[in-house]
Structure formats: C-alpha cells, structure tokens
N, C-alpha and C positions, 0 to 999 in steps of 0.2 A: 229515832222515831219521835213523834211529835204527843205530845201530852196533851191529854182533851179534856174536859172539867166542863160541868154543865150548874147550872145555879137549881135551885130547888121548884119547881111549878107555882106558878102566880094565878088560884084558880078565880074568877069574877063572874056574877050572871051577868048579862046583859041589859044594862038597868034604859040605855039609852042610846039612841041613831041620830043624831041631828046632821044638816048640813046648811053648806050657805056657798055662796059664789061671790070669789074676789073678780075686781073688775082691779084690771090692771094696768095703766099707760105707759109703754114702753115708750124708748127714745131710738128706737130703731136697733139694730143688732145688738144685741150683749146681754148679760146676767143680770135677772133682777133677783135680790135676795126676797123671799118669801116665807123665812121662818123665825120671824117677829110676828107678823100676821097668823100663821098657824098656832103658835103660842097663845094668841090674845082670843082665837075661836075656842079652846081649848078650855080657856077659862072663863068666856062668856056660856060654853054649854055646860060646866060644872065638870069635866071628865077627870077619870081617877085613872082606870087600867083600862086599855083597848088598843085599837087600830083607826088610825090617822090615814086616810087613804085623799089624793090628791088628784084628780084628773084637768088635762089641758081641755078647753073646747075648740082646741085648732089643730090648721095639719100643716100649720105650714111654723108652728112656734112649740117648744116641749119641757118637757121638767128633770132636772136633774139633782141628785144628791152629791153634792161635790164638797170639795176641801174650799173655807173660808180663811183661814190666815194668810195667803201668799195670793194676791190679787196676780198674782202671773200665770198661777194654775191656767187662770178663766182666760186669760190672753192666747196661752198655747192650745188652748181645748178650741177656740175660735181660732185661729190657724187653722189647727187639723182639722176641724169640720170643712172652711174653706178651699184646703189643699183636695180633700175625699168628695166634695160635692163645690165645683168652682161657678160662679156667675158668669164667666167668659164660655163656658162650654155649648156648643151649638144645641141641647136639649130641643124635643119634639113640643112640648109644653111650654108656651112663653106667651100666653095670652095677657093674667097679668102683669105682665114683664119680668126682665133677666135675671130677677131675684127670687123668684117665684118656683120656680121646679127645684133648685139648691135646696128650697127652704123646703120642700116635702123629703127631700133625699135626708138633708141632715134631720128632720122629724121622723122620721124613719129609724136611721143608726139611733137614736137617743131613745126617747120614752114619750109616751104619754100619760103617763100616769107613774105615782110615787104612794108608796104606804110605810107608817113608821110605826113601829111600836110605843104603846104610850103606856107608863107606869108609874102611879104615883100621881097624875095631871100634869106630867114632862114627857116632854118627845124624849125618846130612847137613841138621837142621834150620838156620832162617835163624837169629841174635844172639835176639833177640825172639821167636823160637815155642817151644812148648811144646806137648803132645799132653795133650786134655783128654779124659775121661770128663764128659759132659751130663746130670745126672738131673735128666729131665723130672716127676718126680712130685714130690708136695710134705712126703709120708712118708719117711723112711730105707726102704734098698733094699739087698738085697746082690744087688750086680752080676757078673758073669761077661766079661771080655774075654779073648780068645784071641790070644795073642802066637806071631808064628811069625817065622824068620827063615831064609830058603835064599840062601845064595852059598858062598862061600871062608871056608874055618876059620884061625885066626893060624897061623903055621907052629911 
C-alpha cells in the first residue's frame, strides 16, 4: 500500500491579480519554452504565494507542462500528435490549408490553458518540467498567451 504525507496548509490573503500578455513568434511547429518569461512576470508583479494561471488565445496552438532535460521528450510528443492528428488526412476543414484542422485536433488533445502553483515568488514546477507554448501549425505564428497571477504580494 502506498504511503501518502501532505505538507502543512500555506494560508495568504489575497493581496493581488495582475496580468499581462506574451506575444510570441514562433518558427512554425515546435516547443517554445515559456517559463523564463513567467518567472520574470512573477517578479515584475512582486508575487509571494498564489496561482499562475496561463491561457493560449489560439485554437489552432496550446500550452503544455512537460519534462525539459531530454530535448527528445518534445520530438516524440510531436510525432504522436502527428501520427493522432496527420496533415495528409482528407479533413472536411482546409480552408486555411492542410495544416490547419491537424492543428485544432491536436489543440484539442492538449490544453489551453496551464496553472501553477506559486510559493515563496517560485513556480511550484517538478526538477524536469517546464511550461511550453505547442505551435500546431507549420508556418511561423505570432502567438498571444495571457499570464495572470492572484495570491499574496512579497511583503
């Protein structure tokens, strides 16, 4: 049977909400890392304890929490998005061309939106994760995510 251990309650008022929007230029399909930039929001609004909430303003590009030491993760996660949602598939939708419905399907399986816990004015991410921007297309994109964070301000 598996042992479960919880940490002590972190309680904060709610001293502060701010937000801001990265503008992003992608190079057409792949991972853009995105938390250097949530780090530097983090301590430009003064944040101590809260929630780090992220949202994409696309449907065809999305956010994911994934492992950053092993650059092949991000290789085989694009495969299989590929393999699950292919370019070559005669889709009803191809107005703006044959990259275009792929990139809703895989924005779909994935997310639009990422929230992290913050304690201390540190993302509460695991050794290995990182917070990625997904562009599903296979042209460069400038992307829109919307960074917000509400808890407790440093004192």
């Amino acid at each position: 049977m598996s042992e479960i251990r919880r940490s002590r309650p972190r309680v904060s008022a709610l001293d502060i909400c701010a937000q801001a929007v990265l503008e992003v230029e992608t190079r057409g399909e792949g991972f853009t890392d995105l938390t250097r930039e949530a780090r530097a929001f983090l301590v430009e609004v003064g944040a101590r304890d809260g929630m780090l909430h992220l949202f994409c303003r696309h449907t065809s590009a999305s956010l994911t929490i994934q492992e950053n030491a092993d650059p092949d993760v991000r290789v085989d996660l694009l495969t299989a998005l590929r393999r699950l949602a292919p370019a070559g598939h005669p889709w009803v939708h191809h107005l703006e061309g044959p990259d275009d419905m792929p990139a809703h399907i895989r924005t779909a399986l994935t997310a639009s939106d990422v929230s992290i816990p913050v304690a201390e004015g540190a993302l509460r991410l695991g050794t290995w994760q990182a917070v990625y921007l997904i562009e599903h297309r296979t042209r460069p994109h400038t992307r829109e995510v919307v960074l917000c964070f509400c808890g407790a301000a440093r004192d």
